[in-house]
Phi, psi and omega in degrees: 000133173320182161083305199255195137204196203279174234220152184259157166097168230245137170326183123338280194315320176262035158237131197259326179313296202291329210272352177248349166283323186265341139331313150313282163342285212282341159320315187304166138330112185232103194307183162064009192254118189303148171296079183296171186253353175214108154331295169301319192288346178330268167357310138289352178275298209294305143342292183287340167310314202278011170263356191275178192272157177300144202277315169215180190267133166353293173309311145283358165286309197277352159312267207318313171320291171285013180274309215277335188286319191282324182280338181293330195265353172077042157254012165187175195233140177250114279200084134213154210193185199120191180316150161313272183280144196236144162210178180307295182308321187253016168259076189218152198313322197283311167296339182283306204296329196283301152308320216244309180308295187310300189295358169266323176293296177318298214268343187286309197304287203292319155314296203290332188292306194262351198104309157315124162305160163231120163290094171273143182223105181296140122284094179183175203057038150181358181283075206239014205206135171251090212263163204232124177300347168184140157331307192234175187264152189333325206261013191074015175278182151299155195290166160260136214225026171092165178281036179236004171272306198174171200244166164273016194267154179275051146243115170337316146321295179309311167268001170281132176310161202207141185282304195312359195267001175262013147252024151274333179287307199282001220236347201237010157289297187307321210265049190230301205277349178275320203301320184311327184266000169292293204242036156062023191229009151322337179260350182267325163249128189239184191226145171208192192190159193275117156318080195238288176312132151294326223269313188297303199311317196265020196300303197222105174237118203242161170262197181051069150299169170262159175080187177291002177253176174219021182247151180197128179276129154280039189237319172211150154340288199242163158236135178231119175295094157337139191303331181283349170202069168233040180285134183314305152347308200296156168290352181281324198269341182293317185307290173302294176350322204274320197282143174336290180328130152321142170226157196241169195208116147329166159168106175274164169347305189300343200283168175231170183283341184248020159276301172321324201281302165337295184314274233269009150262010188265288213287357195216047193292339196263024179021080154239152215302104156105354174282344165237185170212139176249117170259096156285143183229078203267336196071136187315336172275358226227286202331296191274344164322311195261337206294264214343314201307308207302323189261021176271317189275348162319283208278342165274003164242036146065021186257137183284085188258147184255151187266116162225133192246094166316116180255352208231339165311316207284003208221032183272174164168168179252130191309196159250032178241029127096347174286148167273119182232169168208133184257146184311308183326313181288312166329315219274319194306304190287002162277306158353279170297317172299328174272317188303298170311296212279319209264007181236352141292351180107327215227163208279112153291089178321351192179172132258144196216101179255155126290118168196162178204148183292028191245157175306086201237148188205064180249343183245167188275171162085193190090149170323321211252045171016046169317093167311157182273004176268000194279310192328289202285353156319318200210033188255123203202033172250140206301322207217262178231171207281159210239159155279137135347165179299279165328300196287314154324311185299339190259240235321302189292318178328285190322311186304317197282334163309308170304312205296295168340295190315304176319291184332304198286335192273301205301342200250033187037039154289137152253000000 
């Protein structure tokens, strides 16, 4: 892969301690995963993965570590966002440039407004897997489970899972991960994706890590365990547990604090600063109801974690012309809430975690330019669930950099 190399430090395979430990992991009950209809060629794909080269270097990862220890400590802000869905067809420069463009314009606002450094995180060069609310689809198909998966057309063909399309995946994340590094900003963006596909995830694992773990994926800088497979039980978290790599945990309504507390003594076990991040995703009606008690009993077990606030998972719904939407407002009420808890507790809300994309898009409600639910099918291109726009992004940092300030200014006895 341009760009990159191999990793220092010794394979999996010839560490037989850790190659049995993640062989355990990945054994648990594991939500989300397609059915392949040929086992074996799985199997092989899964081989052949495991020769391939790194998405990205040690060396930005463990950047990224000591980037993530200063937002833990509420001495910088974590900036992340892209596509929902990553796909084949829309992995070209002009859209990457396009992305990468937006998530820079967002952290120059959100820095210059509050002051605070910004840690930026592309989703993207792996966000290619999707977990889905049900197998199959209105018409009886397998779900489209994202393209490292399945294709979307509404065919059978399209949709029986296919092993081979994730080295269609690891090959079009490197050239995501060249254009980045093309356009000089590898060291200020790093990329991550949701830990989802197992078969992928466990591809390219090197030992001799940084820090007290020694395992480490080369597939992305950060990683996140999803609200949909963030069973304590499961193989997604058993899995996280092992690796080096920052991970981020997903968490909706339904979590209670001392399930949170559980996540973060499995995923931060040695409470090093900025090694997980919890991501709520409460919906603008929740947040302040569920949020407080989880970071009071979090932040009393002295483990440093960083707060990021999804605004957009948790604020989803369907139009009434049938688009899956989310209106800015409602986007905005759950930042709201999410700074108002932290700013009434003492602690540094730390983030944002968006869908946006740098294109003219008419996937959310709202906004300067009042996107209507009659606006939608003009422009709805997106794989999955709906994206904010270039503009709308751009309003989203302002708000962001305002609240963050507001913090900023009560936690230090500022006016």
């Amino acid at each position: 892969m341009t760009g990159s190399r191999r990793w220092r430090g010794t394979s999996l395979e010839a560490d037989h301690s850790l190659a049995g430990e993640v062989a355990a992991a990945l054994a648990k009950p594991a939500a989300q995963q397609p059915l392949w209809p040929d086992p074996v060629r799985a199997a092989e794909v899964v081989g052949l993965l495991h020769g391939a080269e790194p998405i990205v270097t040690p060396e930005e990862t463990a950047r990224l570590s000591g980037r993530l220890a200063a937002v833990a400590r509420g001495d910088a802000f974590l900036l992340q966002g892209g596509d929902c869905a990553e796909t084949f067809a829309d992995n070209t420069e002009p859209h990457l440039r396009a992305n990468l463009r937006v998530l820079g314009r967002m952290a120059a606002v959100i820095a210059g407004e509050s002051g605070l450094p910004v840690v930026t995180i592309a989703r993207m060069a792996g966000q290619y897997a999707k977990p889905r609310s049900k197998p199959l689809d209105a018409l009886g198909l397998p779900a489209y489970r994202g393209d490292i998966v399945n294709s979307p057309e509404s065919t059978l063909v399209a949709r029986t899972p296919d092993p081979d399309r994730m080295l269609r995946a690891h090959a079009h994340a490197a050239d995501a991960m060249a254009v980045i590094r093309r356009a000089g900003t590898a060291e200020e963006i790093y990329v991550g994706h949701e830990l989802l596909l197992l078969d992928y995830e466990q591809s390219v694992l090197f030992v001799d890590g940084y820090g007290p773990r020694r395992l480490a994926s080369g597939l992305a800088h950060f990683l996140w365990v999803g609200e949909r497979t963030r069973q304590l039980d499961g193989a997604h978290i058993a899995f996280a547990r092992l690796l080096a790599n920052p991970i981020g945990l997903k968490i909706g309504p339904t979590v209670t604090p001392e399930q949170a507390v559980e996540y973060v003594e499995r995923l931060d076990p040695h409470g090093t600063p900025g090694q997980l991040t919890l991501v709520s995703r409460m919906g603008y009606q929740r947040v302040r109801e569920v949020l407080p008690t989880i970071v009071e009993k979090v932040t009393a077990s002295g483990h440093e974690v960083i707060w990021q606030c999804d605004p957009v998972h948790g604020n989803t719904r369907i139009s009434g012309n049938g688009h899956k939407t989310r209106h800015v407002a409602h986007i905005v009420d759950e930042l709201r809430g999410f700074f108002e808890v932290h700013r009434r507790l003492g602690t540094h809300p730390g983030g944002i975690h968006v869908e946006v994309t740098g294109e003219d898009v008419t996937e959310c409600l709202g906004g300067a330019a009042g996107i209507t639910e009659s606006d939608l099918p003009a422009r709805y291109r997106t794989a999955c669930d709906p994206r904010l726009n270039a503009d709308q992004s751009i309003e989203l940092s302002f708000t962001v950099a305002e609240l963050l300030r507001g913090s900023w200014n009560r936690r230090w006895g500022r006016t």
